[in-house]
N, C-alpha and C positions, 0 to 999 in steps of 0.2 A: 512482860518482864521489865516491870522500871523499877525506880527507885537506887538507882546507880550509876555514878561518874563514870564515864568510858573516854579511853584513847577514840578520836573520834573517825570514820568511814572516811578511807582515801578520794573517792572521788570526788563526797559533798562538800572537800573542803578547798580544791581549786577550781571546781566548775568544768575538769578536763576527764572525760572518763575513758584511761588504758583498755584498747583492745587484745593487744599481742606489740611483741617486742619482735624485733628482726634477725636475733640472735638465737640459733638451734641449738639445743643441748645436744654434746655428744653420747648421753647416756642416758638412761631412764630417771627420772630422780624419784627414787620408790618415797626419799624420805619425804620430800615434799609434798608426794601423797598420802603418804601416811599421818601426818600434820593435819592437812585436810579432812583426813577422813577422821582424826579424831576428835577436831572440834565439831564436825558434824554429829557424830554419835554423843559426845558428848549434851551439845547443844540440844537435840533430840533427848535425853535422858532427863535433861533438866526440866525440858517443855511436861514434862509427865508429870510431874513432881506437886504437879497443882501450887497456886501461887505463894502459900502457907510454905510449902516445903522448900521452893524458890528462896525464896526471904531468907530462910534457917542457911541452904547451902550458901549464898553472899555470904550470910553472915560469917559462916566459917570459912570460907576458900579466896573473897575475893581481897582487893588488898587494900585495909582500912588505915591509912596511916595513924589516922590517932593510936592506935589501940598495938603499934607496935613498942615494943621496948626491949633493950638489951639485955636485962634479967630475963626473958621471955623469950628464946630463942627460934622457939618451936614457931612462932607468927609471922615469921617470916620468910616461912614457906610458901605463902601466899607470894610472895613473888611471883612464884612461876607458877602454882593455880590457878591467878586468877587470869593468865594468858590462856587458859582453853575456853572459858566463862566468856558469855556475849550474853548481850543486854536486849537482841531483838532478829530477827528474822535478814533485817536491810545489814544489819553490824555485820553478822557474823557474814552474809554471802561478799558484801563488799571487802571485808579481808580476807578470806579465803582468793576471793579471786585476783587481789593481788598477789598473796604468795602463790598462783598458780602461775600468776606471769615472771614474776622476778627472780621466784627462789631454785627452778628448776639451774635455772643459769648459773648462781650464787653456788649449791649444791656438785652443779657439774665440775668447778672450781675447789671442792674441796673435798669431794668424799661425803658418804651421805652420815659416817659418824661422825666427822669433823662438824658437819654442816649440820646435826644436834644440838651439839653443844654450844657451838656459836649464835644458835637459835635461841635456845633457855638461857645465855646469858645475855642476850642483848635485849629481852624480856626482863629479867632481874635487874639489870642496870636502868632500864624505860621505867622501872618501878621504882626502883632509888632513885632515880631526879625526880619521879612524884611526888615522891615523901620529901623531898630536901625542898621543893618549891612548896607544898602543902601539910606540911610536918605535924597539925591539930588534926585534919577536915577527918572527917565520923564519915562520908560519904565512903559505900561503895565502890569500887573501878573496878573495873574489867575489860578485856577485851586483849586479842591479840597484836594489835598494829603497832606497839611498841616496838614488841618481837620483830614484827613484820618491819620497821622503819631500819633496823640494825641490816636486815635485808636487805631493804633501799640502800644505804650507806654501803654496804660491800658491791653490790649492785655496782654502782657509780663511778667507785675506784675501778672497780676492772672491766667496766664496759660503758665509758663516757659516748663512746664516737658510736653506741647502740640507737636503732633510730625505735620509736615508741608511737605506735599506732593509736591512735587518739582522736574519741569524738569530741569534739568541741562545739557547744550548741550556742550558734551568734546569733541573734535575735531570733527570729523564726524559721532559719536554715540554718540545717544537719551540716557540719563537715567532716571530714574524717580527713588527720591530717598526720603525716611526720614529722613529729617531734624530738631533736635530738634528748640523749638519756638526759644528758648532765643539764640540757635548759629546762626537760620534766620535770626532775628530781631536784633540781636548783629552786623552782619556782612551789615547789612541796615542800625545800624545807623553809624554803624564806617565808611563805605562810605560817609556818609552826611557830619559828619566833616570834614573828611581827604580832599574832594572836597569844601567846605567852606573855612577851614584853605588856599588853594588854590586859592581860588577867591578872597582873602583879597589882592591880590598884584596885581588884574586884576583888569581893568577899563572897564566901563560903565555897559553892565546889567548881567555879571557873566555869560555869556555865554549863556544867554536865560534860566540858571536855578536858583532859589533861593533858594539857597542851605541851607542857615539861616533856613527859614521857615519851612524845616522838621525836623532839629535839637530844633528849638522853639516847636512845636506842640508835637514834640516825648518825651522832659522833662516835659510840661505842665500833659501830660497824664500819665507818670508812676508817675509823683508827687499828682495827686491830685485827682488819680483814686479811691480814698479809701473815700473821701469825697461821690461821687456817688452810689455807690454798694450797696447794700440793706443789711444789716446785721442780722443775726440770730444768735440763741443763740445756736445752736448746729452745731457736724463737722458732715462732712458723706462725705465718700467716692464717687464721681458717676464715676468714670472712671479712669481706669490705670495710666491714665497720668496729673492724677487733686487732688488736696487738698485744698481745702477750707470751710469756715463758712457757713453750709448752714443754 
């Protein structure tokens, strides 16, 4: 499955690979399984499709900024299709297994319908800073990590002092190490810029990554995570590493 721009795989792009976070949801979060479980089916769906049929569905689902326009309303649907769409076997497990770690939390924070919507928008906004940084490129994109960076960013606001289980591979020893959230997610998103700020001087599809797209999804989320959250009237402590309104 090539021949398309993707938001690129959380891990391969700090060299830090999240095992689990420290921080227990108090509830199931069915939505963030069901997220899951539909880019897998989907992903599976597509795999059948043989590679002719492949090509046809990008062509129509994923999100090709040239080919948007404001007389053309309908195309920009593709916003939020082409966050089910993944480009290869590693894409898709590697985002999935982020939102398996971050979003349960995020979710328990908000309600699993809240925590919908603030999903497909911060996907839709990962896809408008694509087009506003790449507003010609014909390339393909897909992939969920947009979605998933608005994640990160709610993440962040309301669980900085979370510690983040993490291998780190230094020369030829394994560590596995804790990581405060805000140094993880500080050091992921200063990647995204620093490799954006980079691709502003490169031509055509920025290397097969859309590097905009995580730096869009990751502000959308720490800006407007507060809108979502479910608010009470009292504090309470639930965890060493947590303070908030419950």
């Amino acid at each position: 499955m090539g021949g398309a721009s993707r938001p690129a795989c959380f891990p391969e792009e700090t060299g830090m690979f999240p095992l689990r976070d420290t921080v227990r949801s108090r509830s199931l979060p069915f939505m963030t399984w069901g997220l899951i479980a539909a880019n897998v089916v989907i992903f599976l769906f597509v795999l059948s499709l043989g590679e002719a049929g492949v090509a046809r569905l990008f062509d129509r689902l994923a999100l090709i900024p040239g080919r948007l326009s404001p007389v053309q309303p309908v195309g920009w649907i593709t916003l939020i299709t082409s966050t089910f769409l993944h480009g290869g076997w590693f894409h898709l497990i590697s985002n999935m297994w982020m939102l398996y770690i971050f979003g349960d939390n995020v979710e328990d924070r908000m309600g699993s319908g809240r925590f919908l919507i603030f999903y497909l928008l911060s996907g839709a906004v990962a896809g408008l800073t694509h087009v506003l940084f790449a507003p010609a490129i014909s390339v393909p994109t897909v992939g969920a990590s947009g979605a998933i960076a608005g994640v990160l960013g709610a993440y962040l606001l309301l669980y900085p002092g979370a510690r983040v289980i993490t291998f780190v591979p230094l020369f030829i020893l394994p560590w596995i190490m804790e990581i405060p959230a805000f140094v993880y997610l500080g050091l992921w998103f200063v990647s995204q810029v620093s490799s954006g700020l980079l691709s502003l001087g490169a031509a055509g599809d920025f290397g097969g990554v859309a590097w905009w797209a995580h730096v869009g999804g990751f502000v959308f989320g720490l800006i407007m995570v507060n809108l979502f959250i479910w608010r009470r009237r009292i504090a309470h402590r639930w965890y060493p590493d947590e303070f908030w309104p419950y």
